[in-house]
N, C-alpha and C positions, 0 to 999 in steps of 0.2 A: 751437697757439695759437687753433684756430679753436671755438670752446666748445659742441663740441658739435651744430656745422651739419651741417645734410643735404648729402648730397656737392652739387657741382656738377652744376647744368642744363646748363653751355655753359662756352664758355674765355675767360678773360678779355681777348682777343684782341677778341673781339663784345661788350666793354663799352660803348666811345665809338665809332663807327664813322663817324658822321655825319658832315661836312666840317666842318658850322658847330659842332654840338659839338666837334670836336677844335681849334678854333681858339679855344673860348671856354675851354676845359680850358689850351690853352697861357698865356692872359692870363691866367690864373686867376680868370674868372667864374662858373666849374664846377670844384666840388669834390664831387661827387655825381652820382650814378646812381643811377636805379628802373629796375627789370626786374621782369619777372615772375617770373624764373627765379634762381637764384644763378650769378654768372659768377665769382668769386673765393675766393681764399681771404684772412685777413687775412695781411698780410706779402708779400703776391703783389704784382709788379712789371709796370705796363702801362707799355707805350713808343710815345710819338706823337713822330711826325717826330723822331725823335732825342729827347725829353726822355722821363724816367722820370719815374712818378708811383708811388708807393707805396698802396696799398689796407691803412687804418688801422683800418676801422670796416666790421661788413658786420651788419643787422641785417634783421627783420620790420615793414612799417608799414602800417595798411591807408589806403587813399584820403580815405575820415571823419578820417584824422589830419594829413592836411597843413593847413599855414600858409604864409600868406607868404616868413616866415623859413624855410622850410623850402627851398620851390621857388625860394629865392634860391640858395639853392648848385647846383639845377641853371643857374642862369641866366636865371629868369624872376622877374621883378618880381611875382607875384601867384600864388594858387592858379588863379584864373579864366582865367590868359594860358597856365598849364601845362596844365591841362585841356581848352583848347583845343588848344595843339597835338600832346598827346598823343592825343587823338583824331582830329588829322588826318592823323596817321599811322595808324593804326590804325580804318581804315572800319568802321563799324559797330559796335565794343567798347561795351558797353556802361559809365557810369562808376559804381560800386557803392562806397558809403563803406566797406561792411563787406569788400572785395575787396583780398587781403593784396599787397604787394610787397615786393623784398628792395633794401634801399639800399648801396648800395656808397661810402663816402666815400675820398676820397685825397686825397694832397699831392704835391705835389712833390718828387725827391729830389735 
């Protein structure tokens, strides 16, 4: 089902690991992940605290293509408030429009 993706970087275990992301995934204020890497396959089964989320969608996008509407599914009102704090985790990354990432979407099952 997965059309064609390059295998996995990592497991999807290291998708949501964060505390406050896994508490915004449980509310359902996140329905999305960017990584740099692919952590899923589609149809693959992430489990926080007891709740399962299904990974529906797993695509390319690079940083020049976020929107608003975009970085609301990870949780942030704004491209300016994601790109802050994804570089506050990440000292020194430089942010590059042309610089690809792999989106991971889910839902709840």
């Amino acid at each position: 089902m997965s059309e064609n993706l390059p295998p996995k970087t990592c497991t999807i275990e290291r998708l949501v690991t964060k505390e406050d992301d896994v508490e915004k995934v449980i509310r359902g204020e996140k329905t999305a992940t960017r990584r740099n890497g692919r952590y899923a396959d589609i149809g693959e089964i992430m489990e926080l605290k007891g709740q399962k989320f299904e990974v529906y969608k797993v695509y390319q996008q690079s940083l020049g293509e976020l929107t608003d509407e975009a970085v609301q599914t990870e949780g942030f009102d704004n491209v300016e408030s994601y790109k802050n704090h994804i570089l506050s985790m990440h000292a020194g990354m430089p942010w590059l429009p042309h610089m690809k990432v792999w989106v991971h979407e889910f839902r709840a099952v």
